[in-house]
C-alpha positions as CSV (number, residue, x, y, z in Angstrom):
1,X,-16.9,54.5,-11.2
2,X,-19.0,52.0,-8.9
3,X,-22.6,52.9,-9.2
4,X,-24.7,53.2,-6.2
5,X,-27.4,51.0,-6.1
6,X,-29.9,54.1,-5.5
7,X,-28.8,55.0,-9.4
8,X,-28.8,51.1,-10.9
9,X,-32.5,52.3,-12.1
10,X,-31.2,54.9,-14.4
11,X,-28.4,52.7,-16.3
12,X,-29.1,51.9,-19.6
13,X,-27.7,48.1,-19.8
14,X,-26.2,47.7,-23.1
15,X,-25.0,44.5,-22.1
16,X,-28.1,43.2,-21.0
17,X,-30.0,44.5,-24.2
18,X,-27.4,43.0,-26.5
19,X,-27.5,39.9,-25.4
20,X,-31.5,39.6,-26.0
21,X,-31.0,40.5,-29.7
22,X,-27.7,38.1,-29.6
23,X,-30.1,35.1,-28.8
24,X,-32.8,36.0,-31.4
25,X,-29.8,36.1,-33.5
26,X,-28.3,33.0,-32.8
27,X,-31.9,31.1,-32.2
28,X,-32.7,32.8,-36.1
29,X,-29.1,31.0,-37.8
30,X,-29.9,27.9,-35.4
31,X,-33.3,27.5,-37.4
32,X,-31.9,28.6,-40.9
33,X,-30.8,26.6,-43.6
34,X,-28.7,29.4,-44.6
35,X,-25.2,30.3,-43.6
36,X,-24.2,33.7,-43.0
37,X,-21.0,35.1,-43.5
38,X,-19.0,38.5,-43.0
39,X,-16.4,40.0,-44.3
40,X,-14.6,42.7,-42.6
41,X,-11.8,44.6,-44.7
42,X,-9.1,46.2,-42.4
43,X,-6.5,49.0,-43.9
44,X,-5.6,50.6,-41.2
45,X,-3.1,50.5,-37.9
46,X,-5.7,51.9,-35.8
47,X,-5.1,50.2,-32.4
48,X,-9.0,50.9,-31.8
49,X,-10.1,49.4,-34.8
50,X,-7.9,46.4,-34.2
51,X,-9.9,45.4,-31.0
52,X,-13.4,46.0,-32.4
53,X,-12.8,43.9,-35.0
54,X,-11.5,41.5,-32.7
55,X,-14.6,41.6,-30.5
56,X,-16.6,41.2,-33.7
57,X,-14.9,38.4,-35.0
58,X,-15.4,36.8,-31.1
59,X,-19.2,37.4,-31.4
60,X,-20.3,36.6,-34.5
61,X,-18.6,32.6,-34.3
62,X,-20.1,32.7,-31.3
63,X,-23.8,33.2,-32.8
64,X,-22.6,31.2,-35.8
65,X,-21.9,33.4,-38.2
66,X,-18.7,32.9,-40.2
67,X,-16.0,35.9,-40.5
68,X,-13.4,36.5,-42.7
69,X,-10.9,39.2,-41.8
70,X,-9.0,40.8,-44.8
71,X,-6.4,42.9,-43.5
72,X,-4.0,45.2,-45.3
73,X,-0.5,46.8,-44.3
74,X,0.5,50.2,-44.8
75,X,1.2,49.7,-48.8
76,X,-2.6,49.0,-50.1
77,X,-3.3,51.6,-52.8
78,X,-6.9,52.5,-53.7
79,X,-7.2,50.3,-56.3
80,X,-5.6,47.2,-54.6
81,X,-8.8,47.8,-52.2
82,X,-11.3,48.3,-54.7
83,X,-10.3,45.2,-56.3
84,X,-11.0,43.2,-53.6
85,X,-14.3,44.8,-52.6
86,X,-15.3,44.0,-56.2
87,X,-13.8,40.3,-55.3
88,X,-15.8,40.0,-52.1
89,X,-19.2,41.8,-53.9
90,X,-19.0,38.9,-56.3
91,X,-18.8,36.1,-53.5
92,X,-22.1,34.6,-53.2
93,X,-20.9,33.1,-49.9
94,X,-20.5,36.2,-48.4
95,X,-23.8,37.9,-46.7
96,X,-22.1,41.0,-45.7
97,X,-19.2,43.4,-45.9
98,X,-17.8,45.2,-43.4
99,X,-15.3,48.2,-43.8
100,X,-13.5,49.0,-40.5
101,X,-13.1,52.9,-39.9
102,X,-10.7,54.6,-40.4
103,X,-8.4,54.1,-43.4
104,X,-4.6,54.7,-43.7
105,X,-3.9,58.7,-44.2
106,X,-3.4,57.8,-47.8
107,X,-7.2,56.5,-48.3
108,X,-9.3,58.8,-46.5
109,X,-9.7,61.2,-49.0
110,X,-11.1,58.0,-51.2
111,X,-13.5,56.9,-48.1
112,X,-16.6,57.8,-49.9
113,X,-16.2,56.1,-53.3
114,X,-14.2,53.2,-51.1
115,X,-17.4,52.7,-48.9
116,X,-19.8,52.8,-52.1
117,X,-18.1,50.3,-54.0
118,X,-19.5,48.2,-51.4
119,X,-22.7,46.3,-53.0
120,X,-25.7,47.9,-51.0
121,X,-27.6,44.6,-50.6
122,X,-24.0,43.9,-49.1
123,X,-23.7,47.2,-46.9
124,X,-24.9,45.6,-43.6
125,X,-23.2,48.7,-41.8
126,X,-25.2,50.7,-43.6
127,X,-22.9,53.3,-44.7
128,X,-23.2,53.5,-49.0
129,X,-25.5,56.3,-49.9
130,X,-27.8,53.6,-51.0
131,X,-28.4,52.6,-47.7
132,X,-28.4,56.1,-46.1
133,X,-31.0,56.9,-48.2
134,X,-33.1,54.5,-47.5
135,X,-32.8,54.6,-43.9
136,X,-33.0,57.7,-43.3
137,X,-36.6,57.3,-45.3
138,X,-37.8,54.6,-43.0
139,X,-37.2,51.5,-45.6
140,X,-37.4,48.0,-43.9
141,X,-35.1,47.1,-46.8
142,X,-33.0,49.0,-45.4
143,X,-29.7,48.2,-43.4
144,X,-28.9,51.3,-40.6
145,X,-25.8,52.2,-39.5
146,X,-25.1,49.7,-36.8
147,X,-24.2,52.5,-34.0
148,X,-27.6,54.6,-34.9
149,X,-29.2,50.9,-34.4
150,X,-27.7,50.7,-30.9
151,X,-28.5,54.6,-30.0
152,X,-32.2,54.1,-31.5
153,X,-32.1,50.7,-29.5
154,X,-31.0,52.2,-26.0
155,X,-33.5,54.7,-26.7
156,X,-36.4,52.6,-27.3
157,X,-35.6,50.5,-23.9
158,X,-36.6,53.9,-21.9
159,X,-38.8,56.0,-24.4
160,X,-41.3,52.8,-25.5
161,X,-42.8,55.0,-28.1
162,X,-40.6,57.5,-30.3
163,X,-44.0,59.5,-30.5
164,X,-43.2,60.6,-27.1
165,X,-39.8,62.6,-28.4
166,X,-42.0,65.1,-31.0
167,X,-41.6,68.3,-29.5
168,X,-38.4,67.4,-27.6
169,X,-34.8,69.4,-28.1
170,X,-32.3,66.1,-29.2
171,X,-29.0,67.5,-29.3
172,X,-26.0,65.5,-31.4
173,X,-22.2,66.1,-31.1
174,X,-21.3,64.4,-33.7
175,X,-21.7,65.5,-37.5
176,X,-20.4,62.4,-39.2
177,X,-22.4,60.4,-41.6
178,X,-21.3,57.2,-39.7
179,X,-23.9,58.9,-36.6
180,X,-24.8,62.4,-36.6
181,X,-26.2,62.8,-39.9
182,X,-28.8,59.6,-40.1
183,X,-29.5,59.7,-37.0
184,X,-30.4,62.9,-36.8
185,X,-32.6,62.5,-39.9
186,X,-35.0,59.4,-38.3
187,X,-35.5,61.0,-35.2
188,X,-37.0,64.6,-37.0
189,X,-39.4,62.0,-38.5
190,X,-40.8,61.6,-35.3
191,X,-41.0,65.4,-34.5
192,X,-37.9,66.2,-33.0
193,X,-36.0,68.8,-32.8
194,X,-32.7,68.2,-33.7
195,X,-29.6,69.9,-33.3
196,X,-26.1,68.8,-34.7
197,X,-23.3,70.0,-33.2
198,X,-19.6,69.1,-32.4
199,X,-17.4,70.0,-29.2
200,X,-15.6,72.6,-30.8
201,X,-18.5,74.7,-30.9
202,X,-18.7,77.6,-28.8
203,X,-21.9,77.5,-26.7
204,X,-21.4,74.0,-26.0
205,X,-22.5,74.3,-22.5
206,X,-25.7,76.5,-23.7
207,X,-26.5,74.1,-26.0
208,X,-26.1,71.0,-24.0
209,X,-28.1,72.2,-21.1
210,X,-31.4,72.9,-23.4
211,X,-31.4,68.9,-24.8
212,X,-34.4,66.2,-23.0
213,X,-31.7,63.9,-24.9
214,X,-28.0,64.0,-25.3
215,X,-26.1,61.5,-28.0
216,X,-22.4,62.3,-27.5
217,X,-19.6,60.7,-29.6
218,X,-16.7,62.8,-30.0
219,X,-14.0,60.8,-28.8
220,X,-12.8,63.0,-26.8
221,X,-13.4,61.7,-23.6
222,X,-14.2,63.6,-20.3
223,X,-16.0,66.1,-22.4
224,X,-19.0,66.8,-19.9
225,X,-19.9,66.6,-16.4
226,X,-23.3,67.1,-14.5
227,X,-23.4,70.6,-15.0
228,X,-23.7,70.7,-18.6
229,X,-27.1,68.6,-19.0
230,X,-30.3,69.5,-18.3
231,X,-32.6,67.8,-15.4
232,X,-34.2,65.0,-16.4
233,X,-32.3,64.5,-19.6
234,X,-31.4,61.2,-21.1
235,X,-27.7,60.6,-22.0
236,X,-26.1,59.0,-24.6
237,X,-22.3,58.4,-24.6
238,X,-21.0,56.4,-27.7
239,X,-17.8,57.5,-27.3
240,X,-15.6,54.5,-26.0
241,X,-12.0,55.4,-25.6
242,X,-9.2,53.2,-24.1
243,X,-7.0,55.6,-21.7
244,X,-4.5,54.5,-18.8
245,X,-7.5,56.0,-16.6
246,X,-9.3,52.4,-18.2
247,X,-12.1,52.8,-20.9
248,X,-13.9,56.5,-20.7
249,X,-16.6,58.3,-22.4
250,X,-17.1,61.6,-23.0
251,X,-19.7,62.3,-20.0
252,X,-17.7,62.2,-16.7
253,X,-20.1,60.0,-14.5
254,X,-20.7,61.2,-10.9
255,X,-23.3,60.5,-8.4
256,X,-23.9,64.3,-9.5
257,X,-24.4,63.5,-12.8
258,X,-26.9,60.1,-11.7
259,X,-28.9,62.4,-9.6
260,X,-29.2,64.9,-12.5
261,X,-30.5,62.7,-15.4
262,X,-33.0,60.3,-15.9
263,X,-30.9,57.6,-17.8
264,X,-27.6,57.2,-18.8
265,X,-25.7,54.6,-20.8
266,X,-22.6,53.6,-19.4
267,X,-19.1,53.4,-21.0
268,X,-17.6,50.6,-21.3
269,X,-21.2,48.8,-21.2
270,X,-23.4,50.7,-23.2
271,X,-23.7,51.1,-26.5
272,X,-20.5,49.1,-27.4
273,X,-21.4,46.1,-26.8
274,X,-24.8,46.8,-28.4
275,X,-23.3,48.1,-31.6
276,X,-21.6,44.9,-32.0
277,X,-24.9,43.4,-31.6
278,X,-27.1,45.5,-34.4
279,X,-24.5,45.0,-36.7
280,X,-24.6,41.3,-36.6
281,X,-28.3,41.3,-36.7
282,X,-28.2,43.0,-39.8
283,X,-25.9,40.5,-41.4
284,X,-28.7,37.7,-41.1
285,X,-31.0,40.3,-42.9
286,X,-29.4,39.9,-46.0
């Protein structure tokens, strides 16, 4: 959709917000003496997954951080994987270690103990219970889920001062530990109150319709339009889906919709791009 310029003032830019933590990024490797390198482990044939870790690759030689992709067919058993996390946990040249989700079928039930073999001080997607743990308790140490980074992010671009949100109905489709679940957690520490739900709920329209903010990642697409959110609300659409109707989110963006809320990230545009970016600013944390 073509935004009219009357609404440009309520479009959260992820791609304008990436790029400034991209150049502290790059300016912070340009001054280091360190190198920084990431691996990223693919076992899957996820089509998705194939083109975000192709944009990752993209942007991370292009701040000057080195990447090695470890891809697996269809045949990788769980310990075949485990082996080489344990490989790559021993490689003092490596930084950081990247999983790509999802697995095959035949590894998901192993997802947990696959994604907390991972060394934490390695975890820079910040998904081992390690990390979790320490996010969710507000350690610096600690390395957040790069997609709660880019939510919290687009957040802070339009709220200034997370004080603002105590008292304020946050409401989160998505109950995964990857989003929902941390994210839900930091922002109750600011006085919140959070709700996490998913679309197959039934009052999803009731529930919607009370939130000042809206975080929706379902992948479903075309989930939402204007009349499910509440005046004024901000909206946060992570999902990013490609369809032969081009790239779509779940909120279905009119000038309706525009009119209605007060912010909005877009999709493609919005938090993909800054995803991308928080989880290569982690790797230089390490």
């Amino acid at each position: 959709m073509k935004i009219s310029d009357k609404y440009k003032n309520k479009i959260i830019d992820g791609k304008k917000l990436s790029l400034e933590i991209n150049i502290a990024t790059k300016e912070f490797i340009a001054r280091s003496t360190n190198k920084f390198k990431l691996a990223i482990i693919l076992a899957s044939n996820d089509k998705s997954s194939e083109v975000y870790v192709r944009l990752k690759k993209k942007k991370a030689i292009e701040l000057g951080i080195e990447i090695e992709i470890v891809s697996f067919d269809n045949s990788i058993s769980k310990t075949g994987l485990l082996n080489k996390i344990e490989s790559l946990n021993s490689d003092k040249s490596i930084n950081g270690i990247l999983l790509q989700l999802p697995l095959y079928d035949h590894l998901e039930d192993n997802r947990s103990e696959i994604i907390n073999s991972i060394k934490a001080e390695k975890d820079v997607d910040g998904l081992t219970a390690m990390q979790l743990g320490m996010s969710i308790h507000s350690n610096p140490n600690s390395f957040r889920p790069a997609t709660v980074v880019a939510i919290l992010e687009a957040l802070k671009s339009v709220v200034e001062d997370f004080i603002k949100l105590k008292g304020k109905n946050i409401v989160i489709l998505n109950n995964s530990n990857l989003i929902g679940k941390p994210l839900a957690m930091i922002l109750s520490n600011y006085g919140a109150i959070v709700t996490i739900a998913n679309e197959n709920i039934t009052d999803l329209n009731d529930i919607t319709k009370k939130a000042d903010v809206l975080v929706t990642a379902t992948g479903k697409t075309n989930l939402m339009d204007y009349s499910m959110v509440k005046n004024g609300a901000i909206l946060i659409d992570v999902t990013s889906v490609s369809t032969k109707n081009g790239v779509l989110g779940d909120i279905i963006p009119t000038e309706e919709l525009l009119e209605k809320c007060s912010y909005y990230t877009p999709v493609p545009g919005g938090i993909g791009p800054m995803t991308i970016a928080c989880l290569l600013r982690n790797v230089i944390k390490t």
